[in-house]
N, CA, C and O of each residue as an XYZ file, in Angstrom:
676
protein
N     -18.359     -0.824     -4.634
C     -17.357     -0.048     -3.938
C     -17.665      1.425     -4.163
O     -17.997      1.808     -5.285
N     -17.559      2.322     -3.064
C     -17.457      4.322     -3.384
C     -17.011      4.505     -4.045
O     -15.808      4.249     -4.093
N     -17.652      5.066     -5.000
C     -17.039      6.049     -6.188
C     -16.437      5.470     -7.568
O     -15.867      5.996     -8.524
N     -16.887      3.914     -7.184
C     -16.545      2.852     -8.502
C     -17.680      3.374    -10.270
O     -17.548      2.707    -11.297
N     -18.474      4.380    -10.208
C     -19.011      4.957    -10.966
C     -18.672      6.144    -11.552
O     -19.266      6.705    -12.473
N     -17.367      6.618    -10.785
C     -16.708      7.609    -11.364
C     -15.767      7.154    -12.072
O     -15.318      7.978    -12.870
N     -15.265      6.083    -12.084
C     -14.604      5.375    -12.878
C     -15.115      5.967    -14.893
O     -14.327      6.314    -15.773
N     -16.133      5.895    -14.949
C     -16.545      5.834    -15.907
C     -16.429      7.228    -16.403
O     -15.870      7.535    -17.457
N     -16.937      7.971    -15.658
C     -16.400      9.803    -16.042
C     -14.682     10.010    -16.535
O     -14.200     11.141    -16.605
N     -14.158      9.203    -16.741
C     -12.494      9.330    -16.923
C     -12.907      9.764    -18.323
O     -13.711      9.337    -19.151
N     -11.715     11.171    -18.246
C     -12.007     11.820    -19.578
C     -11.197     11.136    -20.680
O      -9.983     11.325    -20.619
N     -11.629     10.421    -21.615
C     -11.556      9.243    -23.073
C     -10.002     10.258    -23.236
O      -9.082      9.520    -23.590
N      -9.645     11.425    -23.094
C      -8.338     11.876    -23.676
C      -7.341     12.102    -23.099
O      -6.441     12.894    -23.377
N      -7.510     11.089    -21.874
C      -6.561     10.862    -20.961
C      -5.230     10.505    -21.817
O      -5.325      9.735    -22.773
N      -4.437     10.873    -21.585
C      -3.041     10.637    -22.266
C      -2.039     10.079    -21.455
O      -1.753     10.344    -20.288
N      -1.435      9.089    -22.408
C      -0.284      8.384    -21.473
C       0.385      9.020    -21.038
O       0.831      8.333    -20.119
N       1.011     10.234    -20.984
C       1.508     10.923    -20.182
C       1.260     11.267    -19.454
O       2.115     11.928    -18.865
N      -0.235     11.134    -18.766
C      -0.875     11.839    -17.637
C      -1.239     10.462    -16.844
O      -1.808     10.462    -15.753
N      -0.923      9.545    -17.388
C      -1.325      8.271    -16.661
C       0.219      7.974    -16.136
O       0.341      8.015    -14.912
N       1.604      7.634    -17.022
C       2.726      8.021    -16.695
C       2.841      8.904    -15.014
O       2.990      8.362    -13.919
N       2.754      9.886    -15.211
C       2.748     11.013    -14.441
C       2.154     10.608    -13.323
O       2.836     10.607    -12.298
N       0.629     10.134    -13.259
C       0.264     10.012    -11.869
C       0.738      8.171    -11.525
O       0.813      7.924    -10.322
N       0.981      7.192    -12.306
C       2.357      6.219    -11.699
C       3.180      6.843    -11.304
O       3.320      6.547    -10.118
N       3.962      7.690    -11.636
C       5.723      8.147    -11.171
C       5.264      8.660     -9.821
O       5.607      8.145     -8.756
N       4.223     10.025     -9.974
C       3.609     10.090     -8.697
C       3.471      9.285     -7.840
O       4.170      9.442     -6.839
N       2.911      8.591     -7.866
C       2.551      7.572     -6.700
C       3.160      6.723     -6.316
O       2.826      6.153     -5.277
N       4.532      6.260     -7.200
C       5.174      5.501     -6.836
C       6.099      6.399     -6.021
O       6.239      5.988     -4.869
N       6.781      7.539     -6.318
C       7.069      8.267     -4.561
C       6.216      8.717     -3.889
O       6.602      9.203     -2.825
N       5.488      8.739     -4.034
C       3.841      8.854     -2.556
C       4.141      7.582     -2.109
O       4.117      7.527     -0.879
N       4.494      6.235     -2.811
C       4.086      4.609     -2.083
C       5.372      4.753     -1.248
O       5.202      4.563     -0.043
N       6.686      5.063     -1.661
C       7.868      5.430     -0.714
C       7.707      5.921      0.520
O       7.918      5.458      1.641
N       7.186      7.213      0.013
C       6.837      8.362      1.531
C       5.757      7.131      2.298
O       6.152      6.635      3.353
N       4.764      6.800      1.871
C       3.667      5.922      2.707
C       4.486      4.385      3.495
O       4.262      3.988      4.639
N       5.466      3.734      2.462
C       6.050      3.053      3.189
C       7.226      3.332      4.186
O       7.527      2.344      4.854
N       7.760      4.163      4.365
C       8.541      4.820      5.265
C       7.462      5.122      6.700
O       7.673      4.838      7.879
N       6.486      5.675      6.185
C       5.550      5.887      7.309
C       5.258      4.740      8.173
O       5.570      4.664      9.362
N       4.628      3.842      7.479
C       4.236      2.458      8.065
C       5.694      2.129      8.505
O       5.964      2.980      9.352
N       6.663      1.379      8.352
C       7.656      1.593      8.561
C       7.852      2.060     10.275
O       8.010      1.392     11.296
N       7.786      3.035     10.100
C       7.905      4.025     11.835
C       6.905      3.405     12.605
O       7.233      2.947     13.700
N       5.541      3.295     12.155
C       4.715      3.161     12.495
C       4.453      1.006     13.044
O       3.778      0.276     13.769
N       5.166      0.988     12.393
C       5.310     -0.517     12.789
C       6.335     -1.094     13.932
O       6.007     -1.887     14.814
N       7.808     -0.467     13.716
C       8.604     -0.445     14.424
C       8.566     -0.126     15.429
O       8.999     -0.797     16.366
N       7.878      1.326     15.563
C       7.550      1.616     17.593
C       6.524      0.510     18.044
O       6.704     -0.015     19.142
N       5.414      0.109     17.230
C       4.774     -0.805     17.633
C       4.951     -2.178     18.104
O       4.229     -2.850     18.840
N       6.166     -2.484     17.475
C       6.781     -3.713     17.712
C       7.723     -4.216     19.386
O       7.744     -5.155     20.182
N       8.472     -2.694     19.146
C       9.113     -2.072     20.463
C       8.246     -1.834     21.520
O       8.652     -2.329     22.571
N       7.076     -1.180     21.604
C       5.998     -1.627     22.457
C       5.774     -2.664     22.903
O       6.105     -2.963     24.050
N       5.214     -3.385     22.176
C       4.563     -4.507     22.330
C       5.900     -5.675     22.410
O       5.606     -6.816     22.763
N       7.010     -5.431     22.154
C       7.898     -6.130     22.665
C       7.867     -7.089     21.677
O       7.772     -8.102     22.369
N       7.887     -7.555     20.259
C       7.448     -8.607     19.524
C       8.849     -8.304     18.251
O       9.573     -7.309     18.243
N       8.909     -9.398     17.339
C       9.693     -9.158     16.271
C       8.875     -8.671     14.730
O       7.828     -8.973     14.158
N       9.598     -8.099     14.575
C       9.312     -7.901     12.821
C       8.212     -8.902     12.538
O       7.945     -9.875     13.242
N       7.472     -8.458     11.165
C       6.671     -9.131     11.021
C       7.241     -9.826      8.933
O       7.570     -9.203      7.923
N       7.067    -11.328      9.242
C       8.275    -11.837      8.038
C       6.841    -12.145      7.042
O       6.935    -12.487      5.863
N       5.936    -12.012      7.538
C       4.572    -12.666      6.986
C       4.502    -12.191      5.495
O       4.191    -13.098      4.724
N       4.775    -10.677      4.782
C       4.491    -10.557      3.392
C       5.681    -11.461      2.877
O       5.445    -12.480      2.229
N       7.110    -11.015      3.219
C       7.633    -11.707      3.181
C       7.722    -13.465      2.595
O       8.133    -13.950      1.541
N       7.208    -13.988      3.669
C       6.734    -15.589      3.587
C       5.641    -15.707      2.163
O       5.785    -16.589      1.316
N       4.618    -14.715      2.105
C       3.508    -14.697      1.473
C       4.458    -14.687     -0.525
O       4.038    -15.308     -1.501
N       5.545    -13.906     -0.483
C       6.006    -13.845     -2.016
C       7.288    -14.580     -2.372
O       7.857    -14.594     -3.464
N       7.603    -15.131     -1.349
C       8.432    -16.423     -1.122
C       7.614    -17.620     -2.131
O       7.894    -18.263     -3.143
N       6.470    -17.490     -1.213
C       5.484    -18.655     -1.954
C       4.829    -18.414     -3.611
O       4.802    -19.222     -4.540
N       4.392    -17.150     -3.562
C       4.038    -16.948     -5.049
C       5.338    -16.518     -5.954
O       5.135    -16.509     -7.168
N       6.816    -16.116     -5.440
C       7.621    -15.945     -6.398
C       8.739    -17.127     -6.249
O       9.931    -16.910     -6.468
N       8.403    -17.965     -5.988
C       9.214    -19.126     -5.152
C      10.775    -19.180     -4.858
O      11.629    -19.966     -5.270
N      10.866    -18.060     -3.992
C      12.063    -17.540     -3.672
C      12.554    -18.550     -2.479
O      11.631    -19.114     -1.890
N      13.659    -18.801     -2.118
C      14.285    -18.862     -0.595
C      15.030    -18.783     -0.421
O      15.924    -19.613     -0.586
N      15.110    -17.552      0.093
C      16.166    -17.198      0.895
C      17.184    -17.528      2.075
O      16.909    -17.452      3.273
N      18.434    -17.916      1.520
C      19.377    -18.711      2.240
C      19.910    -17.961      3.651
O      20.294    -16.797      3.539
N      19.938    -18.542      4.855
C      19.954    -17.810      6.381
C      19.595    -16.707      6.271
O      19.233    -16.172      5.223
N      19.658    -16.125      7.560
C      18.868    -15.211      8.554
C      19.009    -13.725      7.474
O      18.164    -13.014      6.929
N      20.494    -13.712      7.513
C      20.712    -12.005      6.905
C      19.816    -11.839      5.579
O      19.265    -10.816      5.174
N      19.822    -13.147      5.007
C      19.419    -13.603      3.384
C      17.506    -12.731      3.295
O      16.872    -11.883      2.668
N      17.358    -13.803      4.506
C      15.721    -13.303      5.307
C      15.172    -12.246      5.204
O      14.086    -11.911      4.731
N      16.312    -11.498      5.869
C      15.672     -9.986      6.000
C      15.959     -9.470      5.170
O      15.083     -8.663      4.859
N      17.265     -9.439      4.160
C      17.035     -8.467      3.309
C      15.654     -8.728      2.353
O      14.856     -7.823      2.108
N      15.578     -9.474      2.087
C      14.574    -10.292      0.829
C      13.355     -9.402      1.718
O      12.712     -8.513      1.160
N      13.141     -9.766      3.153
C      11.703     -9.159      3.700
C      11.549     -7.759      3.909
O      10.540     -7.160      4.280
N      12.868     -7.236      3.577
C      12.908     -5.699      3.275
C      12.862     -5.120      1.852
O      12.756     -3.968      1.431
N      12.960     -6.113      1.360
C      13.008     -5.506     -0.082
C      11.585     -5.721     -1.082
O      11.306     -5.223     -2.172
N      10.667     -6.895     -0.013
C       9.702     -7.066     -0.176
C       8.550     -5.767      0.730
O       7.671     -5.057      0.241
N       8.766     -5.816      1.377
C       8.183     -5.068      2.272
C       8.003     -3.200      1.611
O       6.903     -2.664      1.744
N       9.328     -2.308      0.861
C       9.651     -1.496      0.439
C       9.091     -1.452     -1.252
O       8.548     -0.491     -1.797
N       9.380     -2.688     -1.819
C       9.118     -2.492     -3.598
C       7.156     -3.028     -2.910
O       6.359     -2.584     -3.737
N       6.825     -3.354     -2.400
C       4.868     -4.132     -2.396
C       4.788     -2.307     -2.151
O       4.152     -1.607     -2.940
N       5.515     -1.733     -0.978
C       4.421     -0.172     -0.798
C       5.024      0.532     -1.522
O       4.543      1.634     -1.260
N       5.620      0.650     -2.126
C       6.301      1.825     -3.449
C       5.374      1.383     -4.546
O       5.074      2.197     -5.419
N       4.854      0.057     -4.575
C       4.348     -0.042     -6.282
C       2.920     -0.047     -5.770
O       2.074      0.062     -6.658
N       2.468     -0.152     -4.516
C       0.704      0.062     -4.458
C       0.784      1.823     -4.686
O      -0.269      2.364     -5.022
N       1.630      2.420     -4.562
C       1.681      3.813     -4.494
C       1.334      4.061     -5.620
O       0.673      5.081     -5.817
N       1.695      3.158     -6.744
C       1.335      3.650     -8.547
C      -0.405      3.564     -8.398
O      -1.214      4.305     -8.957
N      -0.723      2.301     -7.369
C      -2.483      2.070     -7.525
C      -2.881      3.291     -7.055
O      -3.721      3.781     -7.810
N      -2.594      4.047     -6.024
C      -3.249      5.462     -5.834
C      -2.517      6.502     -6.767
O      -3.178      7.540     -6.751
N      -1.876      6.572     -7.232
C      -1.953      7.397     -8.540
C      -3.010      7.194     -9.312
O      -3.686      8.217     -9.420
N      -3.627      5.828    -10.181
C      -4.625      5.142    -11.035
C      -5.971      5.757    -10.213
O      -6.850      6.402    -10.784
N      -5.972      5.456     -8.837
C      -7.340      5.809     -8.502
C      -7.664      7.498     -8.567
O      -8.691      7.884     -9.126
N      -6.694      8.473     -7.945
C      -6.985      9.452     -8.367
C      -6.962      9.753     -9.735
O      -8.033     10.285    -10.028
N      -6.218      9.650    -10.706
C      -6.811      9.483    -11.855
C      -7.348      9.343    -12.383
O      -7.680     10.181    -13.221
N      -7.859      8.138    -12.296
C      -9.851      7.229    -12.936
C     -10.828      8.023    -12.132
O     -11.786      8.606    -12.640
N     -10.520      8.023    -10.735
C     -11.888      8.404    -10.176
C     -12.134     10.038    -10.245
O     -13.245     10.566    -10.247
N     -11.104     10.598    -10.292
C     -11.364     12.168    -10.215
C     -11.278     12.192     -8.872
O     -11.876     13.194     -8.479
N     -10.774     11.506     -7.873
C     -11.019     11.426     -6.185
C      -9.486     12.316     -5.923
O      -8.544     12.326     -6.715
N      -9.546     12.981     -4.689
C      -8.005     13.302     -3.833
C      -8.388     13.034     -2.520
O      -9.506     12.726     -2.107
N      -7.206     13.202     -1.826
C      -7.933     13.745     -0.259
C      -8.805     12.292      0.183
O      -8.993     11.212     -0.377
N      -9.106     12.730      1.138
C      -9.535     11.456      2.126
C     -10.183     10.129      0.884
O      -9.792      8.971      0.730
N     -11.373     10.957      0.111
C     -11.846      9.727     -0.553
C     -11.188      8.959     -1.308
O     -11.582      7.820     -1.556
N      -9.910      9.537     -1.868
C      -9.444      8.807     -2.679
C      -8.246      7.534     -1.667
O      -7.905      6.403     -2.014
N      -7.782      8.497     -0.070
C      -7.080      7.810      0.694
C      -7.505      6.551      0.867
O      -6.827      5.533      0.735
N      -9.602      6.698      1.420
C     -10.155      5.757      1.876
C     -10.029      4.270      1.044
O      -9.756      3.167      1.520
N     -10.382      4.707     -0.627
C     -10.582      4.127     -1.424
C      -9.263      3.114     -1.752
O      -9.560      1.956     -2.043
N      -7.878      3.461     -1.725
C      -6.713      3.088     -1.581
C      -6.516      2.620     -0.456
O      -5.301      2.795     -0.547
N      -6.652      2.072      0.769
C      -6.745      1.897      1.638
C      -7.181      0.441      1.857
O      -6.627     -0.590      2.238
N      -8.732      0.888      1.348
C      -9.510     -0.137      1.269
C      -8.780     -1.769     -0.012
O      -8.878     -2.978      0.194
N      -8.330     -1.262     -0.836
C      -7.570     -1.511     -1.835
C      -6.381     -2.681     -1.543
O      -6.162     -3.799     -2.010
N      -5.709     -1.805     -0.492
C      -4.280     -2.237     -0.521
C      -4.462     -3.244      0.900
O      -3.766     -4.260      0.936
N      -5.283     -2.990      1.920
C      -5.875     -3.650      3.138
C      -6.714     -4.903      2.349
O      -6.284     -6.030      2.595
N      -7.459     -4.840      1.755
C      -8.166     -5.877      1.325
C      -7.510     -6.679      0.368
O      -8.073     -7.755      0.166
N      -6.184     -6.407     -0.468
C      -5.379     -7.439     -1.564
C      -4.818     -8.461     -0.475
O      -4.837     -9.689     -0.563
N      -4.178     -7.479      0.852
C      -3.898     -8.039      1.831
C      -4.498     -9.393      2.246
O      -3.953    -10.478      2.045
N      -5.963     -9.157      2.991
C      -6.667    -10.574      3.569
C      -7.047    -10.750      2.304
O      -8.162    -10.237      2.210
N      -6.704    -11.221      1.234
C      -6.755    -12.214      0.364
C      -5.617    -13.155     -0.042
O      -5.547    -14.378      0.078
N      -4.734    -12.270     -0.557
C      -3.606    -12.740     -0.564
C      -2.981    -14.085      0.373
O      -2.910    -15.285      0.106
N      -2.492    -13.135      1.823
C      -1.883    -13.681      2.704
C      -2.511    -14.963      2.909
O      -1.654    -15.802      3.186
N      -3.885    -15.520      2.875
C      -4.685    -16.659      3.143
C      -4.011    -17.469      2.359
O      -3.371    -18.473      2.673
N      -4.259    -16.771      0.834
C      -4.192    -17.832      0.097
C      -2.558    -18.025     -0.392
O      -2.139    -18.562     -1.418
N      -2.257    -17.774      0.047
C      -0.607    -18.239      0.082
C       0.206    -18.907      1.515
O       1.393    -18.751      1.803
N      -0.561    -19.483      2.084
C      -0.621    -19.841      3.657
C       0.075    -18.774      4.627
O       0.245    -19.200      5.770
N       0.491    -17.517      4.393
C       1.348    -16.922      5.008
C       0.761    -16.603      6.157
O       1.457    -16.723      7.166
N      -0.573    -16.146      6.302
C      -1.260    -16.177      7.403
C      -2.552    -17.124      7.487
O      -2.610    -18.192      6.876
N      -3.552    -16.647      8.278
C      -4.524    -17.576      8.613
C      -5.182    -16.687      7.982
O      -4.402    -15.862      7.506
N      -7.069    -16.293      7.578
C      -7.773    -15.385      7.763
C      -7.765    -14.284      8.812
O      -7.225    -14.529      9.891
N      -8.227    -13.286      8.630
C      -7.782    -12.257      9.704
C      -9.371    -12.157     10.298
O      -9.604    -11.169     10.995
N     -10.437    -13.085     10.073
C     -11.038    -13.450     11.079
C     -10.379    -13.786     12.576
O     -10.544    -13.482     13.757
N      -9.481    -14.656     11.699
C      -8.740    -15.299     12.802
C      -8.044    -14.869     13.987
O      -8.063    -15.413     15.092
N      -7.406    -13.797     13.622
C      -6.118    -13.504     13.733
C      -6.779    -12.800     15.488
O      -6.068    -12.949     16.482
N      -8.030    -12.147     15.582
C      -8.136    -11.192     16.987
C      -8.436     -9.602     16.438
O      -7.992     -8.926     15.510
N      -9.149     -9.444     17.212
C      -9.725     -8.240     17.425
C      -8.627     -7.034     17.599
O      -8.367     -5.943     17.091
N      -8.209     -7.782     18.490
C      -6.485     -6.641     18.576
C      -5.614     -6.598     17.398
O      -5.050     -5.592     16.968
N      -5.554     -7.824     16.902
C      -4.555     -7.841     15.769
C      -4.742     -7.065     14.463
O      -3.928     -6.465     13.760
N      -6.217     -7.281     14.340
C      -7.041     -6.692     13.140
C      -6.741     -5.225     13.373
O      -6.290     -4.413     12.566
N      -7.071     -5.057     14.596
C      -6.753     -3.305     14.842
C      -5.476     -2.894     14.467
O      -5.247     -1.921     13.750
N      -4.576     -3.704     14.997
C      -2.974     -3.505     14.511
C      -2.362     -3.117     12.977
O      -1.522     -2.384     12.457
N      -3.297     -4.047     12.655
C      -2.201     -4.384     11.227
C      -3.542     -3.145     10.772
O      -3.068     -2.161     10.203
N      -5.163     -3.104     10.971
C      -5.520     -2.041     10.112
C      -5.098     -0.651     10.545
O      -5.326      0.206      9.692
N      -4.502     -0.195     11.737
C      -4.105      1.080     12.040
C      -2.230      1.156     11.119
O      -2.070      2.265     10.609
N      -1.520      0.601     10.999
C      -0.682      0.590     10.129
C      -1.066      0.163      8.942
O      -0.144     -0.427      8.380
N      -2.175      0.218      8.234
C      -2.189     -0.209      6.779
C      -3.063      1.479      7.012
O      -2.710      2.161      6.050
N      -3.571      1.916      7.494
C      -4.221      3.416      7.498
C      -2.873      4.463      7.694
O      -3.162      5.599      7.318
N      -1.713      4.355      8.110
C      -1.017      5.156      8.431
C      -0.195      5.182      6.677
O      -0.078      6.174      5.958
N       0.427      3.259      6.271
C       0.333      3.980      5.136
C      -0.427      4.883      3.961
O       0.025      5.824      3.308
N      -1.856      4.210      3.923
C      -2.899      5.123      2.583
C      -2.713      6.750      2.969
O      -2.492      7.631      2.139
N      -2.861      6.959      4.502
C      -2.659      8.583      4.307
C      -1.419      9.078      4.109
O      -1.283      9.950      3.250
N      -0.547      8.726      4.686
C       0.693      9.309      4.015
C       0.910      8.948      2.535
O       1.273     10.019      2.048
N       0.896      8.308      1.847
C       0.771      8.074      0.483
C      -0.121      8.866      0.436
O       0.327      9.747     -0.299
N      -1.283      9.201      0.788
C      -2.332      9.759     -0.064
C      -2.253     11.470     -0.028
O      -2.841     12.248     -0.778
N      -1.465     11.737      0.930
C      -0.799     12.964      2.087
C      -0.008     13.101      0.787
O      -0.351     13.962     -0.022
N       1.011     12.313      0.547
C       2.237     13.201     -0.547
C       2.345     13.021     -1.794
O       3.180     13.599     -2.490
N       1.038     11.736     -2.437
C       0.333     11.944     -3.755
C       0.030     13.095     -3.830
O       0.661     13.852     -4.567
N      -1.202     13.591     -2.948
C      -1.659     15.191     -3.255
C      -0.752     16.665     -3.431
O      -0.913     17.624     -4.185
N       0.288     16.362     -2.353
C       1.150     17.326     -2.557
C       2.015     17.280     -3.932
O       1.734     18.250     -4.636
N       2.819     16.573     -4.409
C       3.090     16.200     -5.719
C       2.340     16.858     -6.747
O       2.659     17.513     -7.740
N       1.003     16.419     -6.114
C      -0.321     16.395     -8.058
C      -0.464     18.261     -7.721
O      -0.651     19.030     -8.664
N      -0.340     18.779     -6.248
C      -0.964     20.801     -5.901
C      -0.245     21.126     -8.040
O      -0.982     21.430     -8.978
N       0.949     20.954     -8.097
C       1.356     22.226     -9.436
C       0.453     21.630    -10.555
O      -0.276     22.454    -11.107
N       0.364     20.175    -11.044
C      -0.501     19.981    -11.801
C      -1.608     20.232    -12.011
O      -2.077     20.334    -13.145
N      -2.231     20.377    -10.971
C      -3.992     20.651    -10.686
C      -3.982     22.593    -10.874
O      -4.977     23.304    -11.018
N      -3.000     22.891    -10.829
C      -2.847     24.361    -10.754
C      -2.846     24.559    -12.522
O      -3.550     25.505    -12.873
N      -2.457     24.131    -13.171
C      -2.401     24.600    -14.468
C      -3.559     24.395    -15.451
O      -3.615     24.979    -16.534
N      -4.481     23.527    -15.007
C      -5.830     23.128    -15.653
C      -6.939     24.057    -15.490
O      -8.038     23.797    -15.980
């Protein structure tokens, strides 16, 4: 993977407080990023005329063996899934700018790649979806142009967050 060798440059006196710090970070960067997707899903849906998508949902149903009793039960659970999965990948791009010394696009790309790829693993193997071989050329585009809308906005208001820190070093 890019930049998986910078990993190793992490300065040994990294302090839990600076690891702290870029979690708290990122976990409101994963907010701001899921709000984004969010918008970004919803007009899409309204477009395309289709419903919500219950699939992560279904996917932590199965690994947290939840079920949720009728419809209202549904959605909240797939909203609350949907909101705590992109608030807490937000801590993983905190970790990567951190370890890697990355900001800005590479570190977006790298998070991206990250949170898109836990994805087609996951979802398979929890039957929630099929492979995203599967799924279409269009679809793949879909779900990867909203999994890109979140990494940059997360990665958009990680950076803004970290501007005063990076200023004092």
């Amino acid at each position: 993977m890019p930049g998986c060798g910078q990993w190793a440059r992490m300065r040994p006196t990294t302090t839990l407080a600076e690891v702290a710090s870029a979690v708290g970070r990122g976990l409101l960067a994963g907010a701001a990023g899921t709000a984004a997707m969010t918008v970004s899903s919803t007009l899409e849906a309204k477009l395309r005329e289709r419903g919500s998508s219950t699939t992560p949902a279904d996917a932590a149903e199965t690994v947290l063996g939840v079920r949720p009793r009728g419809e209202q039960d549904e959605e909240r659970f797939s909203n609350l899934v949907h909101w705590g999965y992109g608030t807490l990948w937000g801590a993983a791009r905190g970790l990567i700018g951190l370890g890697s010394g990355t900001r800005g696009l590479r570190a977006g790309a790298l998070h991206l790649l990250s949170v898109w790829g836990a994805e087609q693993v996951v979802l398979p193997a929890t039957g929630a979806s099929p492979p995203g071989w599967k799924w279409g050329a269009r679809e793949v585009a879909v779900d990867l142009l909203h999994h890109t809308v979140y990494a940059a906005a997360t990665g958009a208001a990680y950076d803004l967050l970290a501007r005063g820190d990076r200023r004092r070093r």
